[in-house]
C-alpha positions in Angstrom: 29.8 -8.3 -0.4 27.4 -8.2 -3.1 29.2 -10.1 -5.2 29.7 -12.7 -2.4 25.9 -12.8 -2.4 25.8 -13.4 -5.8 28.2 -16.1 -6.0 26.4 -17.9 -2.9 23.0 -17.7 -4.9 23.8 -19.3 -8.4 21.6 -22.8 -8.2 24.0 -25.5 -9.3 23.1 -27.5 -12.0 22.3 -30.6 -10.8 19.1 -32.9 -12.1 17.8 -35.7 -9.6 15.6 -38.3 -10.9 12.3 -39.2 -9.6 10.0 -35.7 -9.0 7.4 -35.6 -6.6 4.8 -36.0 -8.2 2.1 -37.0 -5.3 -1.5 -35.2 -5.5 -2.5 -35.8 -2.2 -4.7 -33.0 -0.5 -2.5 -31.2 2.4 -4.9 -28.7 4.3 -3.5 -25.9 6.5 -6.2 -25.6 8.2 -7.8 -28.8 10.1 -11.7 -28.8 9.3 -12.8 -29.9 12.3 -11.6 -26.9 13.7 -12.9 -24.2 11.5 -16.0 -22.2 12.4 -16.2 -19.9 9.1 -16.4 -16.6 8.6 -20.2 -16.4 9.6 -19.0 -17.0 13.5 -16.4 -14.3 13.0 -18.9 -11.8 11.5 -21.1 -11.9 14.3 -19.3 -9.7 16.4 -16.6 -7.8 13.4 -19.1 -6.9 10.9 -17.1 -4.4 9.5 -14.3 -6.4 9.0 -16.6 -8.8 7.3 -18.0 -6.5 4.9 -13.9 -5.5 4.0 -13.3 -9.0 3.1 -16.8 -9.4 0.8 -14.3 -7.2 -1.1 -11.3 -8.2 -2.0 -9.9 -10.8 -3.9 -9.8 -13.7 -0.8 -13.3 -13.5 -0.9 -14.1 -13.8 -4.5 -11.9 -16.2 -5.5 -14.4 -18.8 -3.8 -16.3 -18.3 -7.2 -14.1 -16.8 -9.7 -10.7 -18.8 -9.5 -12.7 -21.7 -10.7 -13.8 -20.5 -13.7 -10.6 -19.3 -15.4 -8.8 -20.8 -18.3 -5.9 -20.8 -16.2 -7.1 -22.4 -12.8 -8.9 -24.9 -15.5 -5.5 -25.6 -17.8 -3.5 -26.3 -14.2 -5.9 -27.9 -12.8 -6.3 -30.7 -16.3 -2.7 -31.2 -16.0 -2.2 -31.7 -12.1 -5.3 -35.0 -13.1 -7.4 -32.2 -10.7 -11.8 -32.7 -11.5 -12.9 -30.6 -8.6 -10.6 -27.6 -7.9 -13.0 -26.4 -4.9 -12.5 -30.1 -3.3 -9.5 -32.0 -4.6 -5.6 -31.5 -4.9 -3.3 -28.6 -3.8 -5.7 -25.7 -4.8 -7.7 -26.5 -2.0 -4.8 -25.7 0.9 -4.4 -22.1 -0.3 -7.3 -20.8 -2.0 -9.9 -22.3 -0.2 -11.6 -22.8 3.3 -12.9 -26.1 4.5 -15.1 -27.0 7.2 -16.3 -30.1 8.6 -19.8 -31.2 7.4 -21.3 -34.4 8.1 -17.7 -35.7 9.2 -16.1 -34.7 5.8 -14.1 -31.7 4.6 -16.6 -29.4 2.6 -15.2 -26.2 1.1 -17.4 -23.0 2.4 -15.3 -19.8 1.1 -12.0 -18.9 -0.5 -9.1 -16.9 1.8 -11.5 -16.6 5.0 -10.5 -15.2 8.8 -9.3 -18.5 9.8 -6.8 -18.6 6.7 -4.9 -15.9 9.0 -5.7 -15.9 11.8 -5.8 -19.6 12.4 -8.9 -22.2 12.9 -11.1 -20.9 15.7 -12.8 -23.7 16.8 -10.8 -23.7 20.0 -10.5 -20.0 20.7 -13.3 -18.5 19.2 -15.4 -18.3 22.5 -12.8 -17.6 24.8 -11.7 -15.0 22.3 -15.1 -13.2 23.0 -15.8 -13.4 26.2 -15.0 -10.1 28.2 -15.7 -10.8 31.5 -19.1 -12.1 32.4 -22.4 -11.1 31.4 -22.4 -7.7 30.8 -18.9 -6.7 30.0 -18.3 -5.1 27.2 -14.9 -5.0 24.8 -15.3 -1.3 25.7 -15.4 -2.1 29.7 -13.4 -5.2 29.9 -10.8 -5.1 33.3 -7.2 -4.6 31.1 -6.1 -7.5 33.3 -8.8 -9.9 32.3 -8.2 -8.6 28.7 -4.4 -9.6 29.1 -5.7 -13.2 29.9 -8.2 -13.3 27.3 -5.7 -12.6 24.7 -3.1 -15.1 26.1 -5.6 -17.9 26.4 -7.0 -17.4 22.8 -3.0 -17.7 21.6 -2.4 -20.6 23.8 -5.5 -21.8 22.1 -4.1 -21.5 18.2 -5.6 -17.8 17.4 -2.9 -15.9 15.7 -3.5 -12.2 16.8 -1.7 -9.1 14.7 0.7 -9.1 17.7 2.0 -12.3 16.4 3.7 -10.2 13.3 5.5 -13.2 12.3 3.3 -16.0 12.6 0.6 -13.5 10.8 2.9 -12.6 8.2 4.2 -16.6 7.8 1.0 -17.7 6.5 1.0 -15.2 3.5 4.3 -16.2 2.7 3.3 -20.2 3.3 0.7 -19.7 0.2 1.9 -16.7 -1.5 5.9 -18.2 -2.5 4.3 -21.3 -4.0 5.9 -23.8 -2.6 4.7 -26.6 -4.3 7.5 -27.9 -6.7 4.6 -30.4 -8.7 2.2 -27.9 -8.8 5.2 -25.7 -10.6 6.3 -28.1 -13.2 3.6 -30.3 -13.7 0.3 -27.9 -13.4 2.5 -24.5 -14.6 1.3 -22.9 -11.9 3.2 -19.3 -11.6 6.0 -20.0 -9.0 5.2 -17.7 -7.0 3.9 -13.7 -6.8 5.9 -10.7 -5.6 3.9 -10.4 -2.5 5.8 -7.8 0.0 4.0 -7.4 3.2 3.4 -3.9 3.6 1.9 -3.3 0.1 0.0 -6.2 -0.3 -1.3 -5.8 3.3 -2.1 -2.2 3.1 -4.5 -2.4 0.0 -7.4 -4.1 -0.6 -7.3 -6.4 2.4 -6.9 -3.9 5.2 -9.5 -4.2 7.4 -8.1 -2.1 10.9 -11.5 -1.3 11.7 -11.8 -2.9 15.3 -9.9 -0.4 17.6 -11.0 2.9 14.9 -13.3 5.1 15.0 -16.1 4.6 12.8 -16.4 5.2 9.6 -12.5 4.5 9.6 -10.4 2.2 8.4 -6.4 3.3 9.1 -3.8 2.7 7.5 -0.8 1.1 9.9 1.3 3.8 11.6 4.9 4.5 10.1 6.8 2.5 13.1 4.3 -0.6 12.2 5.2 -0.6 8.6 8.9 -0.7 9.0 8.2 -3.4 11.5 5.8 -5.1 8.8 8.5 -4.4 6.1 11.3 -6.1 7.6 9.7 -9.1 9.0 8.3 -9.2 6.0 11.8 -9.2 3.6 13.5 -11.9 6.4 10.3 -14.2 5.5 10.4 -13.6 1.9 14.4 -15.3 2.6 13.4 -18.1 4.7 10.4 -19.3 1.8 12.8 -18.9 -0.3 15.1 -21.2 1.0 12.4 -23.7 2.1 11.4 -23.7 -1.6 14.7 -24.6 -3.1 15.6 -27.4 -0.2 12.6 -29.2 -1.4 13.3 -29.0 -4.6 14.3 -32.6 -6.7 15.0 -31.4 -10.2 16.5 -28.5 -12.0 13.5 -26.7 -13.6 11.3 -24.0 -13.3 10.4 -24.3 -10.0 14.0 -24.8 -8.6 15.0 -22.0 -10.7 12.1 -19.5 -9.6 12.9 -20.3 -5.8 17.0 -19.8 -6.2 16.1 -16.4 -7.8 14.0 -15.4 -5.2 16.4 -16.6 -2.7 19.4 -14.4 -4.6 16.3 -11.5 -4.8 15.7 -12.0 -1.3 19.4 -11.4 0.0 19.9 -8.9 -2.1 16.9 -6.5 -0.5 18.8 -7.5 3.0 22.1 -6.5 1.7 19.7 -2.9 0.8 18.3 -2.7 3.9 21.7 -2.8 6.1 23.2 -0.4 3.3 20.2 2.0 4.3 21.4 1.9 8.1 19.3 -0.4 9.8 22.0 -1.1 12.4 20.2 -4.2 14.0 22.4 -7.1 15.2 19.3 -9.6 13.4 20.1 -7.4 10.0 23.6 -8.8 10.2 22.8 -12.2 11.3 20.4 -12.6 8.4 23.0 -10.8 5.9 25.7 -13.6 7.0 23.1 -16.4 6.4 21.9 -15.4 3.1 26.0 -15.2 1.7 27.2 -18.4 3.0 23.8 -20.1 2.2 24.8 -22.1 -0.8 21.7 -22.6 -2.9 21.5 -25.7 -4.5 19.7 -28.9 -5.1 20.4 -31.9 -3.2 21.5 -29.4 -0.3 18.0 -29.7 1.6 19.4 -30.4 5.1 21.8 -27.0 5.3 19.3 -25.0 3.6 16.2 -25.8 5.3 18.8 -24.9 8.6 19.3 -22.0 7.4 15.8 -21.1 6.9 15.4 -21.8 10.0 18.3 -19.2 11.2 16.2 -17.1 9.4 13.2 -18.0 11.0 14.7 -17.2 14.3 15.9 -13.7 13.2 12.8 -13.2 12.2 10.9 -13.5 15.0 13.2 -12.0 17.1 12.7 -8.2 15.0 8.9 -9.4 15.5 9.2 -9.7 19.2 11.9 -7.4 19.9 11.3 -4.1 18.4 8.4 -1.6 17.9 9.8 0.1 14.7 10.5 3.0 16.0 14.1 2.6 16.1 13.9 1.2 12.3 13.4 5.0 10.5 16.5 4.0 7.9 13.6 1.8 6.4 11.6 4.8 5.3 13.0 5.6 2.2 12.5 1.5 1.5 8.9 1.1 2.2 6.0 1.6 -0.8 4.1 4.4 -1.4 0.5 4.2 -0.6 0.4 4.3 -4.7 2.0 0.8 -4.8 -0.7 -0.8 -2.3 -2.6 -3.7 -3.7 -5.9 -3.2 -4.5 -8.4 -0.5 -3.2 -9.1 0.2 0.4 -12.3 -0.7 2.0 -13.9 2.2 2.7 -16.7 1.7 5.8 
């Protein structure tokens, strides 16, 4: 099977003329909608304070000022990396100001959790006037929660979705920004790890003065989710791809990393009918340029899989993960500590 795998992941070597080169500012959040962090901090201060410490916050004023941000940025015809171009999407937060985008922070709430604009208020409300989140009814908490989701807020129940927009930013998939800018294609984000570190902020339902790490049944939920994402970027990436270079090269060995880690994880035990379904996908997906239309359908196959684990299972019955998941060693970044 492995070598099947193998086989199915060597990129073929084919060039296509005519690269994308287009520099036109694509924003995954719609300004008009974003309220900010400030909005959010009113009520989750300690989750606030969390975020004033990691790396999505900073990057507002660091990123900027590197050699590296600079030396992509000259060669993608970039001036303003807070305003123009594809930095802006990922690394940055917009806002409407005066009816036009204006950047206000780096990787903010909204970057998760979606733009709250038409949420936000029905997120808070627990039931009149004096209700509390500690003495809100559990059935008008059950409709608060489904009307913010119908609304657009992406809640940590929504593993997938949640997990989708780290993987949206974090695999790159920008095939200009790759070979023209020399942008890294790519990081070797893995949920649970990069999740668990410096941008854990489970501070809301805690006690406080805590800030928990997820419980054993989550993480195996997080991991897997997570790997079956990793896949499905990874095939996105090389679909799009025009031209036999870096970042066509990048994505088809992340793709053959990808199903490689699935292969692992069925090996472990993890019995799952959506394990098997994504093993068959990733050894008869044949990775190549100018193959976009049956890759990006089997990214979706992947996507369904996905979501299904996210929706169908608690983790519990996902204990053959254990011996897969990082140690708390491997987490990214330091903790918040409240």
């Amino acid at each position: 099977m492995t070598r099947h795998i193998l086989a199915a992941f060597t990129l073929v070597a084919a060039t296509v003329l005519g690269a994308s080169t287009a520099t036109a500012q694509e924003l995954r959040l719609d300004p008009a909608k974003v309220v900010g962090p400030t909005a959010c901090g009113d009520c989750h201060e300690a989750s606030i304070a969390a975020w004033r410490d990691t790396h999505h916050f900073s990057t507002f004023k660091n990123m900027p000022r590197t050699d590296e941000a600079r030396s992509i940025a000259d060669k993608m015809g970039i001036k303003r990396i807070k305003a123009e171009g594809e930095c802006v999407s990922c690394h940055f937060t917009s806002k409407l100001d005066e009816g036009k985008p204006e950047t206000i922070g780096g990787i903010t709430c909204e970057s998760c959790h979606g733009a709250g604009k038409d949420w936000i208020e029905v997120h808070s409300d627990f039931g009149g006037k004096d209700a509390t989140a500690e003495n809100e009814s559990e059935a008008h908490r059950k409709a608060r929660w489904t009307q913010s989701e119908a609304a657009g807020m992406i809640r940590p129940g929504d593993l997938y979705a949640l997990a989708e927009n780290c993987y949206q930013c974090h695999t790159v998939p920008k095939e200009d920004l790759v070979n023209t800018g020399g942008h890294p294609a790519g990081s070797n984000f893995e949920l649970v790890a990069w999740s668990q570190g410096e941008v854990r902020h489970n501070v809301w339902y805690n006690d406080a003065g805590s800030n928990a790490e997820a419980s054993q049944n989550r993480k195996r939920l997080m991991f897997l989710v997570g790997q079956a994402l990793d896949l499905e970027y990874a095939l996105r990436g090389v679909a799009k791809a025009t031209a036999k270079a870096k970042y066509a090269v990048e994505m088809a060995k992340r793709a053959k990393r990808s199903a490689l880690r699935i292969k692992a994880i069925s090996d472990a035990g993890v019995a799952i009918p959506e394990v098997a379904a994504l093993l068959k996908i990733a050894g008869s997906a044949k990775v190549s340029l100018n193959n976009e239309a049956a890759l990006t359908a089997a990214a979706d196959r992947v996507a369904e899989q996905a979501k299904a684990i996210a929706n169908g299972y608690d983790g519990s019955e996902l204990a053959a993960l254990d011996g897969l998941l990082p140690a708390a060693g491997a987490y990214k970044g330091k903790v918040y500590a409240p």
